[in-house]
N, C-alpha and C positions, 0 to 999 in steps of 0.2 A: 726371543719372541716376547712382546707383552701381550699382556693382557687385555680384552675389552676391543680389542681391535682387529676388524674382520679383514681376512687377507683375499682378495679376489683373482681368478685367473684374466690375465694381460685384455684388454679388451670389455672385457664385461659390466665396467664401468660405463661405457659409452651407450652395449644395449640397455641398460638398466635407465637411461636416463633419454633416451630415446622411446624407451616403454612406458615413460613417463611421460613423455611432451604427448605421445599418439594417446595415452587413456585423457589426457585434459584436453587435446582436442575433441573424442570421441563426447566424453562428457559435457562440453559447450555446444558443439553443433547439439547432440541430442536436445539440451535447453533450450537451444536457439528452434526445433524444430516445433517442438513443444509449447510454446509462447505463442510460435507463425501462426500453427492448426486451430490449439486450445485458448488462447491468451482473450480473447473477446469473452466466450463463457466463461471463463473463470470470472472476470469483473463483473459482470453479470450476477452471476450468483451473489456475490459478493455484494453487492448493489442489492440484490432482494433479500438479504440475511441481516440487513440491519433493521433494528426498532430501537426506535427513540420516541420516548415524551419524556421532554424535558423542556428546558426553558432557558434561555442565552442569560450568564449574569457578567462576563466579563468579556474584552476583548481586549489584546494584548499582543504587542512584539516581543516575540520568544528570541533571547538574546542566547540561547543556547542552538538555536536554528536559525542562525545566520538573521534575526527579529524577523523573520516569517511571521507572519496575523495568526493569530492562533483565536480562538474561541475554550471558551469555560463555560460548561454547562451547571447547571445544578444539582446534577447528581453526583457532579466533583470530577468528571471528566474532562481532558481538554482536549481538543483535533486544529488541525489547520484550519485557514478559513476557506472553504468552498463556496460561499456561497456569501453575499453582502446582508449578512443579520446585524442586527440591530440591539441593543442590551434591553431586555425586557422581552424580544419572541421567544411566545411558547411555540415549540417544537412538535408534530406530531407524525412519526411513520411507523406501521406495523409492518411488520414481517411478510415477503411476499408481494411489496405496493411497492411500483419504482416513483412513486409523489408522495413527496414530503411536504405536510404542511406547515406553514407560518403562520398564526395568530399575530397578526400586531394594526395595532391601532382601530380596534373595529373593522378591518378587513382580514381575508385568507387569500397568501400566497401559493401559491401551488409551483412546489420545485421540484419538475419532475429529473429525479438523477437520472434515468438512463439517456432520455433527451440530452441532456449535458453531456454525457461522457461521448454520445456519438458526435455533440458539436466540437467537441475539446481534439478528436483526433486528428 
């Protein structure tokens, strides 16, 4: 007999690994239900929980994400590019407002995110 190694009766291998396949289905469909129901409000929310003023300083292909547009803000954050800014717009959305504005050149952009995300689907 060694040591550290579990001996099982004949069989109990297979249900063990069968109880395995049913709890990771059990657990994707559940996710998978969960996305179907919930998956709009949560982006939503998500969409009204950000505030930003800030002001665009950089825009760049991020060689770490395949050179995706990334955007660099001024408060030293960096995101993907959603939206075609420009280096120099100031930024402005509070909390709870699905429009974001754009300051550039003597006019205001108004980018309303949730309009986009229902166009993006």
């Amino acid at each position: 007999m060694s040591y550290g190694q579990i001996q099982f009766e004949p069989g109990i291998e297979r249900k063990i690994k069968i109880s395995m396949v049913i709890f990771l289905v059990v657990i994707i469909g559940f996710l998978y239900i969960r996305e179907s129901i919930y998956g709009d409000e949560i982006t939503k929310d998500s969409l009204l929980n950000i505030e930003r003023h800030t002001s665009v300083i950089d825009l760049y292909d991020n060689k770490e994400q395949h050179n995706a547009p990334y955007v660099k803000y001024s408060n030293g954050t960096s995101k993907m590019l959603e939206f075609p800014y420009q280096i120099g717009d100031s930024i402005s959305k509070d909390k709870g407002d699905s429009i974001e504005y754009i300051f550039r050149d003597q006019e205001i952009i108004k980018n309303n995110l949730l309009e986009n995300y229902r166009n993006d689907k």
